[in-house]
TIRO-2110 file (N, C-alpha, C; in Angstrom, 1 decimal):
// TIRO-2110
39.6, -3.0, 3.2, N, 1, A
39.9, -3.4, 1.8, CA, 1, A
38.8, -2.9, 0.9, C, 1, A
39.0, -3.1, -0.1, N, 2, A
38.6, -1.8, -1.2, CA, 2, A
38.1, -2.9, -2.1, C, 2, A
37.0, -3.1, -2.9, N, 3, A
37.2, -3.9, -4.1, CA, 3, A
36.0, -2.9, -5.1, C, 3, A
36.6, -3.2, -6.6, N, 4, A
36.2, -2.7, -7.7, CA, 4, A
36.0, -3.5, -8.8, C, 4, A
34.8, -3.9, -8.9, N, 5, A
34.6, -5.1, -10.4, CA, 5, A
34.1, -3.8, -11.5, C, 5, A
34.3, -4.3, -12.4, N, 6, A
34.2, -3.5, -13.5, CA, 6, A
34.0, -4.6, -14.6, C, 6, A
33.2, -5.2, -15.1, N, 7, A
33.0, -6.3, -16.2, CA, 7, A
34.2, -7.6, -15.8, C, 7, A
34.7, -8.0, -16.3, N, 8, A
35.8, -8.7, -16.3, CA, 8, A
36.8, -8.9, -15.4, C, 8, A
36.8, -7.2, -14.8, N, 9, A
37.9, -6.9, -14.0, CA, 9, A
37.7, -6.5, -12.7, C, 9, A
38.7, -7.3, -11.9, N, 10, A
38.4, -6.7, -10.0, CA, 10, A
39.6, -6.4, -9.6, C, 10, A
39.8, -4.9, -9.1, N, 11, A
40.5, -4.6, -8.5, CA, 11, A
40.5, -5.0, -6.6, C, 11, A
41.3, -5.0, -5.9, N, 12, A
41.4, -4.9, -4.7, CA, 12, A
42.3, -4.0, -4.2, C, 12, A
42.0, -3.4, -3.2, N, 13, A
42.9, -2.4, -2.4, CA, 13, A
42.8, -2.2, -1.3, C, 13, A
44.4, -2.6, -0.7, N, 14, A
44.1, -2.3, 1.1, CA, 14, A
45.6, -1.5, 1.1, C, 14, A
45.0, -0.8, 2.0, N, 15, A
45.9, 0.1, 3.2, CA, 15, A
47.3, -0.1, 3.7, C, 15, A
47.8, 0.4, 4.3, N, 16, A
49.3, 0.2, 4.6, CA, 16, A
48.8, -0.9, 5.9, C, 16, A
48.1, -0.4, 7.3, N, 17, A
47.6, -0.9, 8.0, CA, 17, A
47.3, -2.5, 7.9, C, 17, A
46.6, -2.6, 6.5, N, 18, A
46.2, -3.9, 5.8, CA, 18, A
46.8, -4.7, 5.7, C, 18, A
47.9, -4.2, 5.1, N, 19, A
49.0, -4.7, 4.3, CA, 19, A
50.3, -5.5, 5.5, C, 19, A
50.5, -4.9, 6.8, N, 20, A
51.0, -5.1, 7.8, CA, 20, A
50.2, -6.3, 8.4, C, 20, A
48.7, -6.1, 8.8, N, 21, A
48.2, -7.3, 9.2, CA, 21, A
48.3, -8.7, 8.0, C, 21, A
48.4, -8.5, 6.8, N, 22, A
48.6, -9.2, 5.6, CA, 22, A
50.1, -9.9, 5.8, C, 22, A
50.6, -9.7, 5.9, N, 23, A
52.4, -9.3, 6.0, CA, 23, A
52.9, -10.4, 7.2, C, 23, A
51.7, -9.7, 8.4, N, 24, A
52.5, -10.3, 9.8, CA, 24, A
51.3, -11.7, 10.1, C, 24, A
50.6, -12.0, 9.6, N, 25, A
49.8, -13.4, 9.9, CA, 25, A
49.1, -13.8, 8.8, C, 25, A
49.2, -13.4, 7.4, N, 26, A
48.9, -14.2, 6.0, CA, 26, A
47.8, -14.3, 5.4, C, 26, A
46.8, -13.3, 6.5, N, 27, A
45.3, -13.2, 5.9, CA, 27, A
44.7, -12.0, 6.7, C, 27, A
43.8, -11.5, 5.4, N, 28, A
43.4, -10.2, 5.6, CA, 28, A
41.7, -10.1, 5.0, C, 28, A
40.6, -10.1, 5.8, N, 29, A
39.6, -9.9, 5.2, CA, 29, A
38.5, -8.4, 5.5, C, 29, A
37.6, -8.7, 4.7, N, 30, A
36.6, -7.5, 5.0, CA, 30, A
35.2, -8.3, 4.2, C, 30, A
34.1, -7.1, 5.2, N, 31, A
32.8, -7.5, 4.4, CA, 31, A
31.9, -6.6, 4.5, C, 31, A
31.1, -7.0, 3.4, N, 32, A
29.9, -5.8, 3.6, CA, 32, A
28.5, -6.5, 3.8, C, 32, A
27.6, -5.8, 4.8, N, 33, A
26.4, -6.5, 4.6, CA, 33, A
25.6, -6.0, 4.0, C, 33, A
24.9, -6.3, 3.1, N, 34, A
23.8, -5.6, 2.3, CA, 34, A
22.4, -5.4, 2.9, C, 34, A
22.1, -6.6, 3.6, N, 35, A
20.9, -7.2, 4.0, CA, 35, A
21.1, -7.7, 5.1, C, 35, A
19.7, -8.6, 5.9, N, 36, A
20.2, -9.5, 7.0, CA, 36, A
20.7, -10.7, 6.3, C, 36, A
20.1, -10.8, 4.9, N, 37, A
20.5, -12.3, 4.7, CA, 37, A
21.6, -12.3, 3.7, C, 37, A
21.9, -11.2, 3.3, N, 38, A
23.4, -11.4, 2.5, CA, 38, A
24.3, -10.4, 3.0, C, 38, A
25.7, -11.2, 3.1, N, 39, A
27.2, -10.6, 3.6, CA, 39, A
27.6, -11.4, 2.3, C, 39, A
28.8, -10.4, 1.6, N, 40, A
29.7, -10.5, 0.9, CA, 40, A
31.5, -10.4, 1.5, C, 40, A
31.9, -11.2, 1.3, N, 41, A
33.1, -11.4, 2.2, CA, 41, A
34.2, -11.4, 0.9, C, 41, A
35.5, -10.4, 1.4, N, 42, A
36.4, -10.8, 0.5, CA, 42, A
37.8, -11.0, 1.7, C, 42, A
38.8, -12.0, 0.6, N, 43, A
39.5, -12.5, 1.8, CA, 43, A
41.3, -12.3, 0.8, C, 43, A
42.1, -12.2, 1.5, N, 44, A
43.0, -12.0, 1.0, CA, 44, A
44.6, -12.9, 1.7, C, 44, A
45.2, -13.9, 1.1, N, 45, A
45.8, -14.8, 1.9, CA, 45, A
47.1, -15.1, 1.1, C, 45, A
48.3, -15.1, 2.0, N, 46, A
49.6, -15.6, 1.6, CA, 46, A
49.9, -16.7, 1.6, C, 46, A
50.1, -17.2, 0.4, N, 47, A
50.3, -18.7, 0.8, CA, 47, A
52.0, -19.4, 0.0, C, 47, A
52.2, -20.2, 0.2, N, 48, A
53.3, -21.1, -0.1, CA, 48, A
53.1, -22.0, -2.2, C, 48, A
52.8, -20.6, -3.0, N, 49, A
52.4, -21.8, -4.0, CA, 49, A
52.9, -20.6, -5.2, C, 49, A
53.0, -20.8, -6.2, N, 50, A
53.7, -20.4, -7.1, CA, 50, A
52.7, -19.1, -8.6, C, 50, A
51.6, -19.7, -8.2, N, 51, A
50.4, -18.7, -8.9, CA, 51, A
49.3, -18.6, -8.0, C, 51, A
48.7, -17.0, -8.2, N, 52, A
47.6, -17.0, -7.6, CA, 52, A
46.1, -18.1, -8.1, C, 52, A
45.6, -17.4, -6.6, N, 53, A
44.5, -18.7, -7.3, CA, 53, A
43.4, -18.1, -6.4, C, 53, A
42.4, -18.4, -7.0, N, 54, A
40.8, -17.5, -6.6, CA, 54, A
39.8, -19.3, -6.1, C, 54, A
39.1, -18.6, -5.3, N, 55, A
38.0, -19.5, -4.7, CA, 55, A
37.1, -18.5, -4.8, C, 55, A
35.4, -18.8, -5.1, N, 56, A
34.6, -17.8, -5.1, CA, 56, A
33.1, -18.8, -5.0, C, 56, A
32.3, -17.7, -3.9, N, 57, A
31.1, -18.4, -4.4, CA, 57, A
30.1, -17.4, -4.0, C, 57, A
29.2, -17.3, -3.9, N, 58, A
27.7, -16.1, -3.5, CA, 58, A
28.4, -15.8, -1.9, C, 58, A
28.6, -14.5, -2.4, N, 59, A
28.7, -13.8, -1.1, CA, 59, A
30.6, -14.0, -0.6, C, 59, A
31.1, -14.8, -0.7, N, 60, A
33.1, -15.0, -0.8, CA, 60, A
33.8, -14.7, -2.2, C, 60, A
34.5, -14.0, -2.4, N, 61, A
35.9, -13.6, -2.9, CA, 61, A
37.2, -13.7, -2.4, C, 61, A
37.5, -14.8, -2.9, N, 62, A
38.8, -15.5, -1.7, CA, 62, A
40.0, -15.7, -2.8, C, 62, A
41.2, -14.6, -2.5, N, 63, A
41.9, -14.7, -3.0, CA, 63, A
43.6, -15.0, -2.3, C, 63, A
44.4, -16.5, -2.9, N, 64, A
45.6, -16.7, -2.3, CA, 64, A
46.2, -16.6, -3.3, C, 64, A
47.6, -15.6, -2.6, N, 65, A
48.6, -15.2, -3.3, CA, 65, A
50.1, -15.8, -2.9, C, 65, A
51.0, -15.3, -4.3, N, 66, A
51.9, -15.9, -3.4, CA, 66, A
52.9, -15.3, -2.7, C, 66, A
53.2, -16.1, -1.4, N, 67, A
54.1, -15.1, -0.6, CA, 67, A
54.9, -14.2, -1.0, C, 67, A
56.2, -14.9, -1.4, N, 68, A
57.1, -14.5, -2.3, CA, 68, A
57.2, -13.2, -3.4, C, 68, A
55.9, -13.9, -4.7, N, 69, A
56.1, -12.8, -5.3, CA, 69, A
55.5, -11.7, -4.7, C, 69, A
54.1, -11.5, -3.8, N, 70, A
53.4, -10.1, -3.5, CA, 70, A
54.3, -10.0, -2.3, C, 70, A
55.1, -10.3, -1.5, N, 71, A
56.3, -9.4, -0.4, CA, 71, A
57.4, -8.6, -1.5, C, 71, A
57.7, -9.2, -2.2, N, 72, A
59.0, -8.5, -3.5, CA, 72, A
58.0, -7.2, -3.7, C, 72, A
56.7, -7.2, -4.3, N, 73, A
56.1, -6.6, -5.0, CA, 73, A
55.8, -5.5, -4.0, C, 73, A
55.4, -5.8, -2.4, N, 74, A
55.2, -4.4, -1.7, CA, 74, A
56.3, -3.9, -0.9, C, 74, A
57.4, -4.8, -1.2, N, 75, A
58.7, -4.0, -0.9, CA, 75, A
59.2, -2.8, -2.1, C, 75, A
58.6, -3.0, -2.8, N, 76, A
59.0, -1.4, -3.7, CA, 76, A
57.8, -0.4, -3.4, C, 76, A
56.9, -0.5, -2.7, N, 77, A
55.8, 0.8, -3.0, CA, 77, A
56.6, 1.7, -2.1, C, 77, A
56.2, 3.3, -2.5, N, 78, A
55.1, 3.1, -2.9, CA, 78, A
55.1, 3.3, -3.9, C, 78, A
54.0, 1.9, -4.9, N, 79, A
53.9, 2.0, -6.3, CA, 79, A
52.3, 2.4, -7.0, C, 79, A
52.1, 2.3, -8.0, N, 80, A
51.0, 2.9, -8.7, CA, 80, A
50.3, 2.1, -9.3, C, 80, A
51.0, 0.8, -9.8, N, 81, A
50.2, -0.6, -10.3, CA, 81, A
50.0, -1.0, -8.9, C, 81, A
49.4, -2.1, -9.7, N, 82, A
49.2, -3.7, -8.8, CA, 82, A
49.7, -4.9, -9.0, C, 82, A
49.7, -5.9, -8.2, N, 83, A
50.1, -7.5, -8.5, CA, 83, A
49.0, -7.6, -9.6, C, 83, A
49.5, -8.4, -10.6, N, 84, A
48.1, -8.4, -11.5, CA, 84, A
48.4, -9.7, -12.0, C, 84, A
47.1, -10.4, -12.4, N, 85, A
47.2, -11.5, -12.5, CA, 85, A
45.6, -11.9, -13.9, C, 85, A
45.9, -13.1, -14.5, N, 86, A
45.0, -12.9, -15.2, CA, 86, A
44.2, -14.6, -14.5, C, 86, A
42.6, -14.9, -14.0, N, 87, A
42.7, -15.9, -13.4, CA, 87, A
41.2, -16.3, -14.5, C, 87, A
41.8, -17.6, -15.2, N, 88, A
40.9, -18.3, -16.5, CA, 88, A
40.3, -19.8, -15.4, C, 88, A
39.0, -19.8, -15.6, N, 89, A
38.5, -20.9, -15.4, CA, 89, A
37.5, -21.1, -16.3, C, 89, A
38.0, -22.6, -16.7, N, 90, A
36.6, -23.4, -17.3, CA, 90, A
35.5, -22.5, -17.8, C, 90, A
34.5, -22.2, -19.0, N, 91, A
33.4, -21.3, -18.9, CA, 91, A
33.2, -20.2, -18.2, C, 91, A
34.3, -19.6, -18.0, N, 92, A
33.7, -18.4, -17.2, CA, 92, A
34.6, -17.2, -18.0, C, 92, A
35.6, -17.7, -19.2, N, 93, A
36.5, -16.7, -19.3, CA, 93, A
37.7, -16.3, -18.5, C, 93, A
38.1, -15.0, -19.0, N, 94, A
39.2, -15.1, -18.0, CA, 94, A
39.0, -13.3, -17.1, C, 94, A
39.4, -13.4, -15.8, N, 95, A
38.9, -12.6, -15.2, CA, 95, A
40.5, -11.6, -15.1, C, 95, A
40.7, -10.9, -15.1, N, 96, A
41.7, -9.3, -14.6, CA, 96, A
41.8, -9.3, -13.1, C, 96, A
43.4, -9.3, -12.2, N, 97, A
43.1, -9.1, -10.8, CA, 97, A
43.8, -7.9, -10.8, C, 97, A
43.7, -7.1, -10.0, N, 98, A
44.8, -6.5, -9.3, CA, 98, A
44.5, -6.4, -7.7, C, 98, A
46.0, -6.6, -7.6, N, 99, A
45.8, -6.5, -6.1, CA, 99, A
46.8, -5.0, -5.8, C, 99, A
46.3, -4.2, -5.0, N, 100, A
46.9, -2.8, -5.0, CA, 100, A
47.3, -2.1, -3.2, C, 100, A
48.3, -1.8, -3.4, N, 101, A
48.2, -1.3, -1.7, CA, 101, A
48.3, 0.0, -1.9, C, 101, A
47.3, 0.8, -1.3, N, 102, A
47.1, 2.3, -1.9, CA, 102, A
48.2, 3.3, -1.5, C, 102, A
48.7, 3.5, -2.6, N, 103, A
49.7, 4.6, -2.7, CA, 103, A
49.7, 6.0, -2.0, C, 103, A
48.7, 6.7, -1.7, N, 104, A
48.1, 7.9, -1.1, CA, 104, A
48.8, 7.3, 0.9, C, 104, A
48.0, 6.0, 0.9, N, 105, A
48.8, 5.9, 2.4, CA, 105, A
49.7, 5.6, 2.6, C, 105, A
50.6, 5.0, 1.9, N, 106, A
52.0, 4.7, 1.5, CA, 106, A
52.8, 5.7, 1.9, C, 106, A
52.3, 6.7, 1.0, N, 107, A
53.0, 8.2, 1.1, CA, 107, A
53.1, 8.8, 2.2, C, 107, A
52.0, 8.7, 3.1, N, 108, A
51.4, 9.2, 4.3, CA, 108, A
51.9, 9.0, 5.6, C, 108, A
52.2, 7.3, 5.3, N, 109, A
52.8, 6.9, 6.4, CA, 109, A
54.1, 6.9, 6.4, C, 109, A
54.6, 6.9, 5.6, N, 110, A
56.2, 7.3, 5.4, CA, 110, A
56.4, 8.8, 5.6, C, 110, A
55.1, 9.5, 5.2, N, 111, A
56.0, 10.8, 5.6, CA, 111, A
55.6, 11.2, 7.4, C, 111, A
54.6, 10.4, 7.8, N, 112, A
55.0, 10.2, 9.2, CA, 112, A
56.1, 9.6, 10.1, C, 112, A
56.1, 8.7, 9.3, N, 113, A
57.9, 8.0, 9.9, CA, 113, A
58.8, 9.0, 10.0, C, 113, A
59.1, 9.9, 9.6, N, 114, A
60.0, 10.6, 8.8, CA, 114, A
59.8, 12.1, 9.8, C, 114, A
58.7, 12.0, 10.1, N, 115, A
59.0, 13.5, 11.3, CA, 115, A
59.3, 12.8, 12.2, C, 115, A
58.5, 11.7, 12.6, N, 116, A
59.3, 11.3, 14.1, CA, 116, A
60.3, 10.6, 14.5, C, 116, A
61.3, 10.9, 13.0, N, 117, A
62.6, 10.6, 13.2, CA, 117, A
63.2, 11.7, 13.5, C, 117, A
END
């Protein structure tokens, strides 16, 4: 998984691969370690609820989506947006999501499917 903050805004991006582990058991994470004493973790989760919704604290990026609409949404790729979402809390403003399953492998793996048919 891929992530991109840019002021306000964080992109996310996973893989076809990703997206299948996402798909077939409802959570999908990654991390990076900077140090020995800091890991940044982001988490990506399907859940049963009607809007997305972020948990976050030093070092987690935990974002649950909802089943329904992000399955609709990666049953059309390959696409070029993302699930996007706008997520406002209390004093913090409001933050830009996208969630994106990369297009380039999309392509790739479908056009593998496709010889070994």
């Amino acid at each position: 998984m891929k992530m991109q903050i840019d002021g306000q805004s964080v992109r996310l991006r996973i893989n076809e691969a990703e997206w299948g582990h996402l798909h077939a058991t409802g959570e999908v994470e990654d991390s990076t370690r900077f140090s020995s004493t800091f890991e940044q973790l982001r988490r990506l989760r399907l859940g049963d609820l009607d809007i997305p919704m972020i948990e976050s604290s030093p070092g987690l990026f935990f974002v649950v989506l909802p089943r329904a609409g992000f399955e609709a949404f990666a049953a059309e790729r390959p696409r070029r947006d993302g699930f996007a979402f706008e997520w406002i809390e209390t004093g913090a403003g409001a933050l830009s999501v996208s969630i994106e399953i990369d297009v380039r492998d999309s392509h790739r793996q479908r056009s593998e499917e496709r010889r070994r048919s």
